[in-house]
C-alpha positions as CSV (number, residue, x, y, z in Angstrom):
1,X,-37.9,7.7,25.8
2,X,-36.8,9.4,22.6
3,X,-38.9,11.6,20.6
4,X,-38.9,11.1,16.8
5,X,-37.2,14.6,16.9
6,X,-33.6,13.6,18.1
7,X,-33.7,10.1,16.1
8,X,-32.4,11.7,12.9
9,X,-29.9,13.5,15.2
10,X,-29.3,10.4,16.9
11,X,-28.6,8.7,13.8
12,X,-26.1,10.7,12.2
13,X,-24.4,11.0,15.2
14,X,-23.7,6.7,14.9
15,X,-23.0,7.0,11.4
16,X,-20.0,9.5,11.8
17,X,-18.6,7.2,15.1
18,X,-19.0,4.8,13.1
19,X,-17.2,5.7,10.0
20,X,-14.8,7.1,12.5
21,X,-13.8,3.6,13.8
22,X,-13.2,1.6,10.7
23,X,-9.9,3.4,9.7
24,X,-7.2,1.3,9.1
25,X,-4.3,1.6,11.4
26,X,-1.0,2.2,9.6
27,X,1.9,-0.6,9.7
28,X,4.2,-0.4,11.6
29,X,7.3,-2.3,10.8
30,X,8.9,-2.0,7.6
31,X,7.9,-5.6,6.5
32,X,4.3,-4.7,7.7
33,X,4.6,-1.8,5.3
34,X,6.1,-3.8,2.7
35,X,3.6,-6.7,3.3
36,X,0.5,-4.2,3.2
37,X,1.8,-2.0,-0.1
38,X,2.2,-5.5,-2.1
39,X,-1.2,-6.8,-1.2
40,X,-3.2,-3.7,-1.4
41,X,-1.1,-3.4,-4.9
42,X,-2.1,-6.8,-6.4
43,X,-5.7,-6.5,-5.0
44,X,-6.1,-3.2,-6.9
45,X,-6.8,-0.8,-3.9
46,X,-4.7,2.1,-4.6
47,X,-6.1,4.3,-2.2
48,X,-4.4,2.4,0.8
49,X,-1.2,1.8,-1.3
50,X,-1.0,5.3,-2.2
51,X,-1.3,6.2,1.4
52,X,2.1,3.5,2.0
53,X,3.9,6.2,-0.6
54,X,6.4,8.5,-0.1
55,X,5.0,11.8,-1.1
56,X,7.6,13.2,-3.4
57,X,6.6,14.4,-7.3
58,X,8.4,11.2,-8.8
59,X,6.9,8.6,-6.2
60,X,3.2,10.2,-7.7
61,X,3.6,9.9,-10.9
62,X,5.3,6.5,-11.3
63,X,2.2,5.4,-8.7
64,X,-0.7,6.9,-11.1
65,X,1.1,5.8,-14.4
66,X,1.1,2.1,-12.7
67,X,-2.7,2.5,-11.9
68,X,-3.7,4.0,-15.2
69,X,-1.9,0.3,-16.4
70,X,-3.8,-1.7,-14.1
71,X,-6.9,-0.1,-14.8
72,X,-6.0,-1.3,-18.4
73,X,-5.7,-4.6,-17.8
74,X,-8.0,-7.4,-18.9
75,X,-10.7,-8.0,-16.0
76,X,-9.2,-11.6,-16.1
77,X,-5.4,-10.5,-15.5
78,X,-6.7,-8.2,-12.4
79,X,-8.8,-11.2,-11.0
80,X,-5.4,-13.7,-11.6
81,X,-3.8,-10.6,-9.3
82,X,-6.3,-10.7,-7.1
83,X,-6.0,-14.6,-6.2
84,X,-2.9,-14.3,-6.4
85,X,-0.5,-14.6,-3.1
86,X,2.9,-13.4,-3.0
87,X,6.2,-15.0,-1.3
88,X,8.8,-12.6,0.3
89,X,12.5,-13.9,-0.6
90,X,15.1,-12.2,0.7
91,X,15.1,-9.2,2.9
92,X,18.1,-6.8,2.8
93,X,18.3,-4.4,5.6
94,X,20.6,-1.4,4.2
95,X,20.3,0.3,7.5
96,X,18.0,0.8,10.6
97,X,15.8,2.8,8.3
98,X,16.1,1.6,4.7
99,X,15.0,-2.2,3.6
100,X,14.5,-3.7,0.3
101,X,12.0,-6.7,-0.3
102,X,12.5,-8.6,-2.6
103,X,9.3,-11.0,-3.6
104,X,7.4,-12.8,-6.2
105,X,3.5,-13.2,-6.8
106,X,2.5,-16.7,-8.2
107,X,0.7,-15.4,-11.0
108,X,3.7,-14.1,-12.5
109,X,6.4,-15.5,-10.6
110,X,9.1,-12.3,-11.6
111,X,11.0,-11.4,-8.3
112,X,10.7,-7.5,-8.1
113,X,12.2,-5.5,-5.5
114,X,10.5,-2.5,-3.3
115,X,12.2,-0.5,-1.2
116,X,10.8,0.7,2.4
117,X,12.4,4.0,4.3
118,X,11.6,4.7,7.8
119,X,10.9,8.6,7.8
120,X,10.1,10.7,11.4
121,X,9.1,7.2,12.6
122,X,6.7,6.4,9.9
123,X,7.9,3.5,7.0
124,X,6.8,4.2,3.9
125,X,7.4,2.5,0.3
126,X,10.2,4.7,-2.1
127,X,7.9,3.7,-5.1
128,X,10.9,5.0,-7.4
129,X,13.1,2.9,-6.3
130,X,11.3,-0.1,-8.1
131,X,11.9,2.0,-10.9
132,X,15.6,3.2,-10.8
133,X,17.2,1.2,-8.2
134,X,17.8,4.4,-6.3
135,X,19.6,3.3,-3.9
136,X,22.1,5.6,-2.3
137,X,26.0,4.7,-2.8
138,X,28.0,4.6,0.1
């Protein structure tokens, strides 16, 4: 039987497993990446795109500028980005760890490129790249 003394104790304890077992597993392909960076990108949920990112100084602030212009937009546009789905085109593997993706949302229907690099095993979207069309010359 438990006392009323370890239910609070008993409690918190569930909460933090809890909490603990809802994180989201990080893709691991490079079209998973690509897949997951585009949706969480039209849906509005920067925090899991930014977590996609490559951490570099430019990467940042080209990400936050593009959120401060979301968070600008009419509450109708973000809803049409919200409904909208998005068709991959054409996939262009540079090399075993650099692919660029290009697709198209049906709201807009303007093919834009990203570009995913596979890092110490982990893929993770060049943000700039969409940008500057960074891409190295061989």
């Amino acid at each position: 039987m438990i006392t009323n003394k370890f239910l609070p104790v008993l409690s918190l304890l569930s909460l933090l497993f809890s909490c603990n077992q809802h994180k989201p597993e990080r893709p691991s392909t490079s079209i998973e990446t690509g897949r997951a960076f585009i949706k969480a990108s039209l849906i509005g949920d920067f925090t899991t795109a930014e977590t996609l990112l490559i951490k570099d100084s430019e990467n940042v602030a080209l990400f936050k500028a593009y959120q401060q212009f979301y968070d600008r937009m009419s509450a109708d546009k973000k809803q049409h980005y919200k409904e909208a789905s998005y068709e991959i085109n054409k996939l262009n593997e540079i090399n075993d760890s650099t692919i660029l993706i290009n697709y198209a949302n049906d709201y807009m229907n303007k093919p834009m490129d990203i570009k995913v690099v596979r890092s110490n095993n982990i893929w993770s979207i060049d943000f700039k790249y969409t940008y500057s069309g960074n891409l190295p010359i061989d």
